[in-house]
C-alpha positions in Angstrom: 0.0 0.0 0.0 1.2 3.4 -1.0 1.1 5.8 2.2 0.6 9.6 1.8 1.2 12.8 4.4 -0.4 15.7 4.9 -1.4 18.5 7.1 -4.6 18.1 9.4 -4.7 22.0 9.6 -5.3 22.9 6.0 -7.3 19.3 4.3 -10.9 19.3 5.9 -10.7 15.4 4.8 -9.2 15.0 8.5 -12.2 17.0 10.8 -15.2 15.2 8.4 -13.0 11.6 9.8 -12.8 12.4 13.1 -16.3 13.7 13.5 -17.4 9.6 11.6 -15.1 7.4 12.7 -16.3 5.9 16.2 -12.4 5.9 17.5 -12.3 9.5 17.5 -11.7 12.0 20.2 -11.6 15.3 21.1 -7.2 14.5 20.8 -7.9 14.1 17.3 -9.2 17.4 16.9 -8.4 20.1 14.6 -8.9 22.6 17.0 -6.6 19.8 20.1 -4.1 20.2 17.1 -4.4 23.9 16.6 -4.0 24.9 20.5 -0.4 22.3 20.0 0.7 24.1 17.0 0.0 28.1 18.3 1.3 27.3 22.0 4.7 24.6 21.5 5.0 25.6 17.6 4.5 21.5 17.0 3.8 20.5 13.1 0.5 18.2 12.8 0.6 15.8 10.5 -1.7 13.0 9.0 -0.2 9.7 7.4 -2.9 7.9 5.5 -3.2 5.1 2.8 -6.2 7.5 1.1 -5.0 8.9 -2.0 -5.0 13.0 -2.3 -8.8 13.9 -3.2 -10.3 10.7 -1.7 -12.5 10.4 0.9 -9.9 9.3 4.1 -10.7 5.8 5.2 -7.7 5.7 7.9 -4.9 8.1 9.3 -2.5 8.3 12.2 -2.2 11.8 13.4 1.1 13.0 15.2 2.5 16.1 16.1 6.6 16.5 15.0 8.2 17.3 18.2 11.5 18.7 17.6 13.6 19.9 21.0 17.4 20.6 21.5 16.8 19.4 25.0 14.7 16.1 24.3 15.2 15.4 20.4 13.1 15.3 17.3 10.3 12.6 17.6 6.6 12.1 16.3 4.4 11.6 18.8 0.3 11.0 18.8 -0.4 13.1 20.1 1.3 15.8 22.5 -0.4 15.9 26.2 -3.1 13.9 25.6 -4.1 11.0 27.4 -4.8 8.9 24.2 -5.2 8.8 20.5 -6.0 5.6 19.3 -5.0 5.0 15.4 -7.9 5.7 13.1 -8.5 2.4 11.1 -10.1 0.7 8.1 -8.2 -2.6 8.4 -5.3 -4.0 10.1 -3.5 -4.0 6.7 -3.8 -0.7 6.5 -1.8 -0.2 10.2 1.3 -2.4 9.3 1.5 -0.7 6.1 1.9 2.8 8.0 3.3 1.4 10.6 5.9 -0.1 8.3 6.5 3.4 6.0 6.9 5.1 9.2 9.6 3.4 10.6 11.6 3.8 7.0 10.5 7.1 7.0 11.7 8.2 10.4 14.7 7.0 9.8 15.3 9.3 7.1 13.6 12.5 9.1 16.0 11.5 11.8 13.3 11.2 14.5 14.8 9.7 18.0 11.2 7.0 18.2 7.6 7.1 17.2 4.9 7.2 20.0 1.7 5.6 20.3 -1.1 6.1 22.6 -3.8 3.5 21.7 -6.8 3.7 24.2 -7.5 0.0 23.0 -3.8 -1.7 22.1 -5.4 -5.1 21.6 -7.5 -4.0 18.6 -4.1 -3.2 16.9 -2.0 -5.8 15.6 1.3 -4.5 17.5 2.6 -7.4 17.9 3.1 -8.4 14.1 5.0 -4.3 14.1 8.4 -5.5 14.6 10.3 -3.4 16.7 8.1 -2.0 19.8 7.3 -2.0 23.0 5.7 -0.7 25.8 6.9 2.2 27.1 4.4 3.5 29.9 1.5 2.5 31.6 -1.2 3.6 33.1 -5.0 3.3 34.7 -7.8 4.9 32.6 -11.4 5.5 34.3 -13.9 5.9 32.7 -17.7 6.6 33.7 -20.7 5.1 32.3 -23.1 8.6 32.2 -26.1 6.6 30.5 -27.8 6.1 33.7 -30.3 8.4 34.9 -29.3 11.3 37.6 -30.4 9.1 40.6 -29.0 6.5 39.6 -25.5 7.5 39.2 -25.7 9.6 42.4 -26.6 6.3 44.4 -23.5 4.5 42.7 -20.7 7.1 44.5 -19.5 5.7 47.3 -21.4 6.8 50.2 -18.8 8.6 52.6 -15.9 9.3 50.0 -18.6 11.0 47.6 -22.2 11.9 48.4 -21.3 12.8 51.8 -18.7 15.4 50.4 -21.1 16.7 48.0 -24.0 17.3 50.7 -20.7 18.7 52.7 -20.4 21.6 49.5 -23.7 22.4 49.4 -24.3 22.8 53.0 -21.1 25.0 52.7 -22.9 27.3 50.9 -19.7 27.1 47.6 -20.9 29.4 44.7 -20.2 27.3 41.6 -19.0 29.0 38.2 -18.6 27.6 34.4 -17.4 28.8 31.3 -14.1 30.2 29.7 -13.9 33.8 31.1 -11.0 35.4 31.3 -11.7 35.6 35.8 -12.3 31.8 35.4 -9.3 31.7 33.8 -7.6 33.5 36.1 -9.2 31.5 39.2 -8.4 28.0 37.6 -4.5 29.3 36.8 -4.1 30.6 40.9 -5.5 26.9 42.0 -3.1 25.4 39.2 -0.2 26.8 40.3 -0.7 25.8 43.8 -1.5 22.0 43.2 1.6 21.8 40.8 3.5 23.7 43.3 2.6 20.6 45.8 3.1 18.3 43.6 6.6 20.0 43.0 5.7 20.6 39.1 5.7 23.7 37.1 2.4 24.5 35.8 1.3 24.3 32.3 1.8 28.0 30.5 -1.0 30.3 30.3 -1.2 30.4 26.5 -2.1 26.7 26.6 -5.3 27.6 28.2 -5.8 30.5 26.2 -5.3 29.0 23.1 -7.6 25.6 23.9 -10.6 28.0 24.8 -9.7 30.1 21.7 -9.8 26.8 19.8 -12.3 24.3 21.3 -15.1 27.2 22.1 -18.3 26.0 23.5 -16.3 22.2 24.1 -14.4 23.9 26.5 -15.4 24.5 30.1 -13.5 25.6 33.3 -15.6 25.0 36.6 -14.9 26.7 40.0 -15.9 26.2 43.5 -15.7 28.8 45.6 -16.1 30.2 49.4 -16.7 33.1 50.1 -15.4 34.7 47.2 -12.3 32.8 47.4 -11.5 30.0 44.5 -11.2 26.4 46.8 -11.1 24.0 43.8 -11.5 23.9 40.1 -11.4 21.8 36.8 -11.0 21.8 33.0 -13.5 19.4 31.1 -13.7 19.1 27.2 -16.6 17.7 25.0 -16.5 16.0 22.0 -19.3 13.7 20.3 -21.0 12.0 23.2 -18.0 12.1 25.9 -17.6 14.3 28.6 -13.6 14.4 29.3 -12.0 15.6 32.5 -8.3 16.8 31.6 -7.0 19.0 34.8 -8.0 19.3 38.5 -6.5 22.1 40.7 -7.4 22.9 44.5 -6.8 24.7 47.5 -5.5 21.7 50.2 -6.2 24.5 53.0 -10.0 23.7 52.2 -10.3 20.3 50.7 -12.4 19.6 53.9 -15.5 21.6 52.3 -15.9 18.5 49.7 -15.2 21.1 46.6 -13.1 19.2 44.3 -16.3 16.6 44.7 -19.3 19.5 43.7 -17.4 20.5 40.7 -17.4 17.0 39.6 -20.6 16.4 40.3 -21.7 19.8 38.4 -19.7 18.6 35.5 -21.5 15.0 35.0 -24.8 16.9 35.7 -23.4 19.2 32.7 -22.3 16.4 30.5 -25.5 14.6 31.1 -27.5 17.7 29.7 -25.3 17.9 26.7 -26.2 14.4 25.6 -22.9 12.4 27.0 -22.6 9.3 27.2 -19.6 8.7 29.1 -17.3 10.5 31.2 -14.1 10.0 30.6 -12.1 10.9 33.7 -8.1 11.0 32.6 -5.1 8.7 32.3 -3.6 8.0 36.3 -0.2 6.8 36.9 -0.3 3.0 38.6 2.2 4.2 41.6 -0.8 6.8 42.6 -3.5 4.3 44.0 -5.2 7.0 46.0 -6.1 9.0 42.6 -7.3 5.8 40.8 -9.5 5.0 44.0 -10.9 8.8 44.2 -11.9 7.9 40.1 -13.6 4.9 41.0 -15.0 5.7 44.5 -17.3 7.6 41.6 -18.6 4.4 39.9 -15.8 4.2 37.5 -14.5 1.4 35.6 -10.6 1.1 35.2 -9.4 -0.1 32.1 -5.1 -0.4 31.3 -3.6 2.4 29.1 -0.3 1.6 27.5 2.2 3.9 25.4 4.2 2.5 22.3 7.2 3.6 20.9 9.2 2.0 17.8 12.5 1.8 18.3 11.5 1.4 22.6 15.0 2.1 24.1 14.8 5.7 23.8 14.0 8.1 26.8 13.5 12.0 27.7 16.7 13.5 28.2 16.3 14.9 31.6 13.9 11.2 32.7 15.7 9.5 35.5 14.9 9.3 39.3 17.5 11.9 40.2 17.0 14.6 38.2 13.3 14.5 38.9 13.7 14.4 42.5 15.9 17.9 41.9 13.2 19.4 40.1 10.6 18.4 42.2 12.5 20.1 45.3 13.4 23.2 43.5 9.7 23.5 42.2 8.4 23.1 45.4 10.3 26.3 46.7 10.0 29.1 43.5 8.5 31.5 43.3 5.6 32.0 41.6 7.6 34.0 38.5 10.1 31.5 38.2 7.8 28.5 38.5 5.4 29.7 35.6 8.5 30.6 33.8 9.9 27.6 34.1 6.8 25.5 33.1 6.8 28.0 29.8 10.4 27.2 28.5 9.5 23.5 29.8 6.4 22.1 28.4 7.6 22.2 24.8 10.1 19.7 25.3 8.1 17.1 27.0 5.0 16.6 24.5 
């Protein structure tokens, strides 16, 4: 099979697959891949075994990472939690599969990344050269049930509880893409990174996904007495409901805000026709963030990276060096911390 490239941006062949093929996502996006391409300056591209003019009938999207700190590399796609290969056949995957790793080789690219959210529809194993290269847990809620219903499937204490807790607090809840949302998430954000001893996304990211995703966009805020305690960022695409960052105030978590947003959001998603509520990637050495995702009724399901060659790393990934940034993180200041998750980000997608 002949394979053919070209840019996502600029061949509405690529948004009129996304919105008909049932693998699709809101990481497959035109407007994901816009945000990428404004904020890190990554190149989208589409690899496909659809002639130029046809109507597409498969395509691996990845975004050309190139870094002085961290190498040149194609990866599908930057910061999101999956982005399963588009597919007709499984022919049609070993042939890209198979021109990509010729190809890279000529681009010079360090590896090729894949982030299947179902690896065992793929025929991986007959791709030569790969192997896993992370893993994770991915929750995922079942939003088909009526209101009652899912409320009576949180867990009793961790959940419902909490909730009543919120409301009995009196927290003023907030949605939308405002610029004082905005600002609200991005104070909560840098504190929770700041635990976490992480620099916090840039601002521009935000900025740009609202200025590309619109109305599939939403940033929710609890808040008491005028002052933010815990907020989120949800996307919608299709029928799912996707939760992609959390942020809070630890001085209140007591008043059960994290838990109300949450529970605004699935009421949201359930108005907007969702059918599931897919609640993020979580790493497997963080058991206490899986259980909060499934103290909420949902499943867990394994999430594994790919990269062809595997033995390639991130320049700066070892035990040692994140333990130094971690420390020094933890003790910026504010300036310095959002600066240094601004230079940062770019190299890591």
């Amino acid at each position: 099979m002949k394979v053919y490239e070209f840019n996502p941006l600029q061949d509405p062949r690529w948004e009129n697959l996304v919105e008909r093929h049932p693998d699709a996502s809101i990481f497959h996006s035109t407007p994901w891949l816009e945000a990428l391409h404004r904020t890190y300056g990554y190149d989208p591209v589409v690899y496909t075994t659809s002639a130029p003019g046809q109507e597409l009938g498969n395509g691996l999207v990845f975004c050309r990472v190139k870094s002085w700190l961290t190498g040149c590399r194609l990866v599908s796609v930057p910061f999101s939690d999956h982005c399963q290969p588009l597919l007709d056949s499984p022919e049609s995957f070993n042939a890209l599969l198979s021109w990509l790793e010729s190809s890279r080789k000529q681009e010079k690219c360090k590896y090729i990344e894949l982030r299947p959210l179902w690896a065992d529809s793929l025929p991986l194993g007959t791709a030569g050269n790969n192997a896993k290269t992370e893993s994770y847990s991915l929750q995922m809620l079942d939003l088909r049930p009526d209101l009652d219903s899912l409320f009576r499937a949180f867990h009793k204490s961790c959940v419902q509880r909490k909730i009543h807790r919120a409301e009995r607090e009196q927290l003023v809840y907030e949605e939308g893409r405002s610029e004082d949302l905005l600002n609200k998430f991005y104070h909560l954000l840098i504190i929770t990174r700041r635990r976490h001893g992480l620099p916090p996304q840039p601002r521009i990211w935000f900025q740009n996904l609202i200025q590309s995703l619109g109305e599939n966009i939403s940033i929710r805020v609890a808040s008491k007495d005028s002052q933010p305690v815990a907020s989120i960022l949800t996307l919608f695409h299709k029928t799912s409901l996707v939760y992609k960052y959390g942020c809070s105030d630890a001085r209140f978590h007591n008043l059960g805000g994290t838990l109300l947003v949450f529970w605004k959001a699935i009421q949201d998603g359930k108005r907007l026709g969702a059918v599931e509520y897919d609640l993020g990637r979580s790493e497997l050495d963080n058991p206490g963030l899986i259980t909060f995702k499934e103290n909420w009724g949902a499943r867990s399901v394994p999430l594994n990276y790919y990269r062809f060659p595997p033995q390639h790393s991130l320049a700066f990934n070892s035990d040692w060096k994140t333990r130094v940034m971690k420390q020094a993180c933890s003790r910026m200041p504010d300036v310095f911390l959002t600066t240094t998750g601004r230079l940062l980000y770019r190299h890591i997608g």
